[in-house]
N, C-alpha and C positions, 0 to 999 in steps of 0.2 A: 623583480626577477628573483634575488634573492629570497624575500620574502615566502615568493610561492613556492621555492624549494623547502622551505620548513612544514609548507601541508599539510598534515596529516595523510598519508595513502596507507593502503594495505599491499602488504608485499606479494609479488606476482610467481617471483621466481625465489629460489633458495638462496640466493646472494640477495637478494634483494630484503630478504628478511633478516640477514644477520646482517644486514646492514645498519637497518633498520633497528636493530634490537641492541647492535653495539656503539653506535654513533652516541647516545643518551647517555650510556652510563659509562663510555672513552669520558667525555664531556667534564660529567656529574666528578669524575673520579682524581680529571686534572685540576678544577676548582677546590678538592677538597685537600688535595696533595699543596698545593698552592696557598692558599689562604686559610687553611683551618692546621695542618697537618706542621707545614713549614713557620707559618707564624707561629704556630705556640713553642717550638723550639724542643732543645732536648738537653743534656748534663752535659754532652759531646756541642759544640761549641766553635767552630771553624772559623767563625765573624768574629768576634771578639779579639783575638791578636790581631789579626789581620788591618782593625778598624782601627787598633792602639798603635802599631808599628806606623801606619799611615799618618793618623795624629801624631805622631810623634817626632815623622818625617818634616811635616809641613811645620811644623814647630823649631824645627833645628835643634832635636832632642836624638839622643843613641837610641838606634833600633835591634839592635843583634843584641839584646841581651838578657835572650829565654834562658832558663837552666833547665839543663836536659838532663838532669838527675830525675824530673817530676816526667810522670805520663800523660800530663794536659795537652792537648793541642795546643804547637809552638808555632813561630814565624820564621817561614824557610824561606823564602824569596830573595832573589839576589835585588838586588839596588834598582834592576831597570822595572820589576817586576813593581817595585815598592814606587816606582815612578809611576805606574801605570796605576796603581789601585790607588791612590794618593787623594783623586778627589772624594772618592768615597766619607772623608773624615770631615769633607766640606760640613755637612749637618749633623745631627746629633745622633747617637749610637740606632737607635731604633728605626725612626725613618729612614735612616741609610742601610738598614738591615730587610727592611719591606724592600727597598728600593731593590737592593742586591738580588733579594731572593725572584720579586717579579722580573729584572735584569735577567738572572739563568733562566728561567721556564720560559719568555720569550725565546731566548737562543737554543733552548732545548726544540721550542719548538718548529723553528727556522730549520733546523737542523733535520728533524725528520721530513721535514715536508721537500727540502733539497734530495733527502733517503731517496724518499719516493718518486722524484723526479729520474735520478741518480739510476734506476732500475727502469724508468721509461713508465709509470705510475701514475694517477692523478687523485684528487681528494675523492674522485667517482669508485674506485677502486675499493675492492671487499676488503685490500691490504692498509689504507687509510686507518680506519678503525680499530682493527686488530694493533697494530702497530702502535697508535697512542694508546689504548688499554695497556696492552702488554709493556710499555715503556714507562709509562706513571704509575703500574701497580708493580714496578718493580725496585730493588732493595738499592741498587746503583743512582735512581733520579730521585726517588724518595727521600735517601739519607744523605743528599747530593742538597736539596731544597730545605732539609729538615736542618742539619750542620751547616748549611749556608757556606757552603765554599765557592771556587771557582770552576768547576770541573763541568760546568753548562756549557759553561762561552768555550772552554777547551773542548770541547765536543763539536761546536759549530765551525771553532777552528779546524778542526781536524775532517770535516764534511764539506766543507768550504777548499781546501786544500787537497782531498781527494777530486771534487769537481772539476776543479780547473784543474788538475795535472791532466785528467785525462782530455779535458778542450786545448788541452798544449796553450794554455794560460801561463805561461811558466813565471813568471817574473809577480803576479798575481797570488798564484798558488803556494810560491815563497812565502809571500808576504803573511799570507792567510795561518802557516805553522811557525812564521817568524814570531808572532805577535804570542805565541803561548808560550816559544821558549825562553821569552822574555821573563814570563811570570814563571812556567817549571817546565823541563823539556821531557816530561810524560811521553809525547809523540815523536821524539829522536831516532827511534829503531824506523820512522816511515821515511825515510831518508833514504834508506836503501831502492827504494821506488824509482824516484827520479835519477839515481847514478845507474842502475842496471835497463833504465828506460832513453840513457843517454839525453834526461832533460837537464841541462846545466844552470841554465838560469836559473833554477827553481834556488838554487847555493847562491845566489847576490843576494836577492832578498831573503830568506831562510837565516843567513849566518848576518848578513848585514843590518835586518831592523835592530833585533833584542844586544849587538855589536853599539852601534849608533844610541840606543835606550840606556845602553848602560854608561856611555862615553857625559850622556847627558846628566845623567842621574847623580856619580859616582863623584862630582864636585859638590853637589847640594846636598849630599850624604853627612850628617856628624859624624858615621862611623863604618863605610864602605868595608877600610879593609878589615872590620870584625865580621862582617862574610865571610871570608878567607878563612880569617883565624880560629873564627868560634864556630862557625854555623856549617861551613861547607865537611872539615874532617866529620861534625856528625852525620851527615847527610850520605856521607863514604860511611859509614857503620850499618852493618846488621842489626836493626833491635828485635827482641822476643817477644814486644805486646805490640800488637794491633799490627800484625804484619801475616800475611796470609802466604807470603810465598816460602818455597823449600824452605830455604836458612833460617826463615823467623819462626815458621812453627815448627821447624828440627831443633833449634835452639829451648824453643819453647818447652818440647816435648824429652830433651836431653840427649837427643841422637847424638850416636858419634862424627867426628868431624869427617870421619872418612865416608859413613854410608852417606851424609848432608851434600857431598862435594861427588861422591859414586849416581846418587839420584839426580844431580845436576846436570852431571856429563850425559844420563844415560839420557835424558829429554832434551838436552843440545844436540845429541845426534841426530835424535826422531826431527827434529825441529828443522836444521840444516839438510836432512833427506826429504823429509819438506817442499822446503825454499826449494832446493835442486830440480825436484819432480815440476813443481807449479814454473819455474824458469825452463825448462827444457820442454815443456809438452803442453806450456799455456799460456806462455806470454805473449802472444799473438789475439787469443781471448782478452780481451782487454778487460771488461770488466771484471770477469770472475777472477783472474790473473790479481787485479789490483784490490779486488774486496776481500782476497782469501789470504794473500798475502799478508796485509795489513793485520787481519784478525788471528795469523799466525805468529807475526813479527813481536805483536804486542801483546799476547796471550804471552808469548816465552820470557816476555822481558817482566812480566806482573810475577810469572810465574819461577824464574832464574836468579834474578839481579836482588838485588838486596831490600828492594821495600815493593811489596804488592799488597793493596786493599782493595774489599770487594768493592767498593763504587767506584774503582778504575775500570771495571766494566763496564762501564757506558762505551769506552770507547772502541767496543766490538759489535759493536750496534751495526756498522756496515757487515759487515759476516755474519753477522746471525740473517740477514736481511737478503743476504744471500740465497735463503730455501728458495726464491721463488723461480731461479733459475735451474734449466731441465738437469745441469750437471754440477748441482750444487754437491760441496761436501755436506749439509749440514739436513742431507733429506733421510736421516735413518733417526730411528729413537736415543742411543747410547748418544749422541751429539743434542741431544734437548736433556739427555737427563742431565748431563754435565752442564748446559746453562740451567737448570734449575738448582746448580748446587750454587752460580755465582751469582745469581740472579734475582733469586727468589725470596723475599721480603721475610719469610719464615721462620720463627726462631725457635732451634730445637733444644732448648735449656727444659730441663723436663723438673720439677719437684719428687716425682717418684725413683725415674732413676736420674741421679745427678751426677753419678761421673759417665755416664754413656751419653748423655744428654751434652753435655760441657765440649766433649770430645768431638761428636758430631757437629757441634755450633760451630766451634773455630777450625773444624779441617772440612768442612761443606765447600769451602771458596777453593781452596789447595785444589782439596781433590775434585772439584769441575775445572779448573782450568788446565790439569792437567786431564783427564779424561775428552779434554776435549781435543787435545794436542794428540792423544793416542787414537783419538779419531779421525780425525785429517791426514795424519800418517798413513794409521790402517787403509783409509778408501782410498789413498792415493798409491800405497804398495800395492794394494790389494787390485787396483787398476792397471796397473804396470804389468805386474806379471801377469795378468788376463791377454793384454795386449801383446805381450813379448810372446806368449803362448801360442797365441794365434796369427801371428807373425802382421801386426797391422800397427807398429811401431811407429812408421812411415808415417799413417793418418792420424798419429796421436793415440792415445790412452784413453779417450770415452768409451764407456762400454757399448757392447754390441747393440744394444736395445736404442740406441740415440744416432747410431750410423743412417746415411742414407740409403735406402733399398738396394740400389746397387752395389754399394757398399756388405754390406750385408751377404750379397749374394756371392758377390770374391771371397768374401772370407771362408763361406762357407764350401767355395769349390776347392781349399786347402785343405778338405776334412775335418777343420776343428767346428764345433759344435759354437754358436755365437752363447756370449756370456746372459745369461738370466740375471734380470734386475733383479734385485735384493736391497735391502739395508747396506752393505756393505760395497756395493757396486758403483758407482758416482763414474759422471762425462771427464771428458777433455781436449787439448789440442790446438795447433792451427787450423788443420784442416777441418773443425769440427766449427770453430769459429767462422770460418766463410763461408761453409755452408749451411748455415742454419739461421735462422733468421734470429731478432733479438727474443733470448730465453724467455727476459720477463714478458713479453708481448707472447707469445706463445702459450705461456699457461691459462688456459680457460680459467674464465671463473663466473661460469654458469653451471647450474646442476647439472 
């Protein structure tokens, strides 16, 4: 059965032929990210402490002791995280670097194929394809495979943890973002999910495994508390190289401390009016509620907090993934050009012009993540007051063009004129959510 799905056919319909035409070189493009791209390596180097702090553990040798005077990639891991990668030093540096790297692209790919379940989706689907192309040709699972770090399985954790919150898995679903904040709590702003969703247990396991990991760890440790001492105050610092958010490349670039801390507040605002709009007029929506949130919670924290790099962009993979719903935020152009600035594997270091060129490289990631956050703002004001205007508050903030006919028809015996879909226009609501069937099942995808 299998087999004769590989056929050869000719495509019938227009899905059917990009399916067709992208399935092969999805394929061609993850074996080559994988075994040609990630094997040969790069200068930048994430395996390597990683592999020695490990070794070094199981040895009963001190681990905390990078000097963070150099710009190499160091070993940040607290003790349960060093519990947790520790077999990896079992073998010898290389093999356990294959191992590692085919280890991520598995859970990378776990992880989408959950996406797509996650959206009501299946490997049949025109989304299938685009979805792995678009995720293996991009700068986040690339430099993620190529650097060999951990930021795969953090992704599965964090897809695996979105699943089961919303199957009211709670205890499950803990578990699932417990086990990453054991190694770095990257996904700590998704926290906010289960306290404003009143799931509790998701905080037993969530605070209790990487609590228990490190209770374990922290005896078999040579040198636990130079965590403390050494590693964790830098981990509380702003640095200027390799940090993409506000303060690292305001630092970077010499900005004063005021406009660094003024540019802060002014995208906390946008950020928290936000959060407010999506809890007050969509938390009822459950999925779009919890994939919009997440990819706002954790755009602000890349973008806010003291350390943001572009291939912590994977972890917005659920909100981008979001287009396919009828009231997505992320269905206007200005919301793709800004993931093309995080996204996009392109390097714009130029020989002709080198200080335009430089400028553009290191502020591409800043400035999509935030362009992206003034996007979800925008169509989310930009919703509100359509709806406050037309006095349809009551059924939520989706624009007119997504209401049910009768709906429709109330609105418009108020004399306001219903809102024209645009770019800028995006759905909402409870009432929008029970009546309307699932988004993603909704969207054709026939010619």
């Amino acid at each position: 059965m299998f087999l004769r799905r590989l056929e050869p056919r000719t495509g019938r319909t227009a899905t059917e032929v990009i399916s067709f035409a992208l399935w092969p070189i999805a394929i061609m493009t993850v074996l080559h990210r994988v075994f040609v791209k990630a094997v040969n390596g790069y200068i930048t180097d994430d395996f390597r402490p990683v592999y020695n702090a490990a070794l070094a553990f199981l040895n009963g040798r001190p681990v905390y002791t990078a000097n963070f005077d150099w710009v190499d990639p160091h070993y940040l891991y607290p003790p349960s995280g060093t519990l947790l990668m520790a077999p990896i030093a079992v073998i010898d540096p290389e093999r356990s670097r294959w191992l590692f790297i085919l280890a991520n692209a598995i859970a990378i790919l776990i992880a989408l194929y959950l996406l797509l379940r996650m959206f009501g989706l299946g490997l049949d689907s025109i989304a299938a394809p685009i979805l792995l192309l678009g995720t293996f040709s991009s700068e986040t699972v690339t430099n993620t495979l190529v650097f060999t770090n951990i930021n795969g399985l953090v992704l599965l954790g964090e897809i695996g943890f979105l699943v089961l919150l919303m199957k009211r898995k709670d205890l499950w679903s803990g578990a699932a973002i417990g086990l990453t904040f054991a190694v770095k709590p990257i996904l700590a702003p998704l926290m906010l999910l289960p306290l404003v969703r009143g799931q509790w247990k998701v905080f037993v396991t969530a605070i209790g495994i990487p609590v228990i990991l490190t209770a374990v760890a922290w005896p078999l440790s040579a040198d636990p508390m130079d965590f403390v001492r050494h590693t964790l105050p830098y981990l509380m610092e702003s640095r200027d190289y390799f940090n993409s958010s506000i303060v690292g490349n305001g630092k970077y670039y010499g900005l004063p401390t005021a406009m660094i801390w003024g540019l802060r507040g002014a995208f906390a605002a946008m950020v928290l009016a936000s959060l407010w709009l999506l809890y007050r007029y969509y938390r009822h929506d459950e999925l779009f509620f919890v994939v919009t949130t997440s990819g706002v919670l954790l755009t602000a924290s890349f973008l806010l907090l003291s350390l943001g790099q572009m291939y912590y962009s994977m972890m917005l993979f659920p909100l981008l993934m979001s287009v396919v719903l009828k009231n997505s935020v992320m269905r206007n152009w200005p919301a793709w050009l800004a993931v093309y600035g995080f996204m996009s594997y392109d390097s714009w270091l130029s020989n002709r012009f080198p200080e335009a060129g430089r400028t553009a490289e290191y502020m591409k990631t800043t400035l999509g993540w935030s362009l992206l956050l003034l996007v979800i703002f925008g169509v989310l004001g930009v919703r509100y007051v359509l709806a406050r205007r037309e006095g349809r508050l009551d059924q939520g903030i989706d624009p007119a063009f997504l209401l049910e006919p009768n709906e429709k028809h109330r609105t418009s015996e108020t004399g306001e004129q219903p809102a024209a879909e645009s770019a800028g226009d995006q759905p909402s609501s409870k009432a929008s959510s029970e009546k309307q069937p699932s988004a993603a099942k909704s969207i054709s995808v026939e010619p």
